[in-house]
Steps between C-alpha positions, in 0.01 A plus 500: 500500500569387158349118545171712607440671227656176251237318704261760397561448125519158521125514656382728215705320202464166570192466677214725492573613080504191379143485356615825376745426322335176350260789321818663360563285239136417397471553079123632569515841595105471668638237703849699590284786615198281647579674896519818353096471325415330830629798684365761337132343498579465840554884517197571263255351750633660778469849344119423389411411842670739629323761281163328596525543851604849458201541310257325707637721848475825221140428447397441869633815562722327848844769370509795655632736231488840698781710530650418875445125421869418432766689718732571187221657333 
C-alpha cells in the first residue's frame, strides 16, 4: 500500500509540478504569480456573463418568482 501512495507523490512531485515549481524561483513577482492573474480574469468573465444572462432571463420575465415556485420556499 505504501508504493501506491509513494507512486502517488512521485506523480505529483516529479511530474505534473514541475512547471510549477520552475515559477517558484522566478525574481519577478508578475511573472511568479502570472496563473494566479490568468485565473482570476478567468473567474471575472465568468461572473459577468453569468450576471448577464441572469439579467437578460430577469428582463424577459421566463422566472417564475411566486411563492410555491421552489419546494423549500
Amino acid at each position: 500500500m505504501r508504493d501506491f501512495f509513494e507512486g502517488i507523490q512521485y506523480l505529483f512531485e516529479d511530474i505534473l509540478f514541475v512547471p510549477l515549481n520552475s515559477l517558484r524561483f522566478m525574481h519577478s513577482w508578475w511573472g511568479s504569480n502570472a496563473i494566479n492573474w490568468i485565473f482570476i480574469i478567468i473567474g471575472m468573465v465568468a461572473l459577468v456573463y453569468w450576471v448577464l444572462q441572469l439579467k437578460k432571463f430577469n428582463d424577459n420575465n421566463e422566472e417564475n418568482k411566486d411563492v410555491t415556485a421552489h419546494s423549500y420556499l
